[in-house]
C-alpha positions, 0 to 999 in steps of 0.5 A: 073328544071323539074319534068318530069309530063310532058315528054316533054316541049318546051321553053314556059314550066314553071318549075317545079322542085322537087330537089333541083338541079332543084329549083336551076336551076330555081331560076338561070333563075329567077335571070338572068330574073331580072337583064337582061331581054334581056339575052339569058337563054339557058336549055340543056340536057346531054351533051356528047363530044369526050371522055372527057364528064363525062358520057362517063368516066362512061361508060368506068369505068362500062365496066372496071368492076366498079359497077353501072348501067346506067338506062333504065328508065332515058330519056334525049336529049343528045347534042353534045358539039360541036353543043351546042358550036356552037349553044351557040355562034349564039344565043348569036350573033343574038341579040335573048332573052329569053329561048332557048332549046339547046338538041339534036334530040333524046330521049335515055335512059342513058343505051342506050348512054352508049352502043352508046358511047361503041360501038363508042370508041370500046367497049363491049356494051354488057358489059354496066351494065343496071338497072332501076331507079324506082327499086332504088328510086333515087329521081327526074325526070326519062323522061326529053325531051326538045323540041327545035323547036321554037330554031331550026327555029333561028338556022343555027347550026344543033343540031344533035342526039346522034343516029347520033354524036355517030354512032348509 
């Protein structure tokens, strides 16, 4: 959705995307716009849960010994799914429009997360691979913050920090 130029973008950013995953997220808000203008369109970031997330299995899987890495380089706002859930179901509630920024509170690094998830589920955090996305030229944004402040001043619902739900 966006092509990372920027670094951080609140609910007011227009996309700019440069994959086809994010082209497709932006013609997904486009299409709701057009057939619902009062509709809610929420953008979120890596969401993490109590174990069950895909990037928690990853985590786990790489400490087992698969190969990988998790990049350093690669930033985002990880949420927790309960206060995305939570979140979610107050904007729908309060009669709000328009896009809202539902992420959490800090920026990490995929390899950061990987060692909060580690160490919260007991696992070697040392053992989490590390690498750096520009080395392997995957295509698509590296520093995606979502800045969520004009969301936050209409929520009760605290969107915490993956420092914060994992522990760290």
């Amino acid at each position: 959705m966006f092509s990372g130029r920027a670094i951080r973008y609140d609910e007011t950013s227009t996309p700019d995307p440069t994959t086809a995953y994010g082209a497709a997220k932006a013609a997904a808000e486009t299409a709701v716009r057009a057939i619902s203008p009062t509709a809610v369109i929420a953008r979120t970031s890596l969401i993490i849960g109590d174990g069950g997330s895909s990037h928690e299995r990853r985590v786990h899987a790489l400490v087992a010994g698969d190969q990988g890495v998790l990049f350093t380089d690669d930033v985002r706002c990880p949420v927790h799914v309960g206060d995305l859930a939570a979140a979610l179901l107050e904007l729908a509630s309060t009669g709000r429009s328009g896009i809202c920024h539902v992420a959490g509170a800090d920026a990490v690094s995929r390899h950061e997360l990987g060692v909060l998830v580690a160490r919260r589920d007991g696992l070697d955090a040392a053992a989490v691979p590390s690498g750096r996305r520009a080395d392997v030229g995957l295509p698509g944004p590296v520093d995606i913050r979502l800045d969520c402040t004009l969301t936050r001043q209409h929520l009760r619902t605290r969107l915490r920090g993956a420092r914060e739900f994992l522990g760290g």
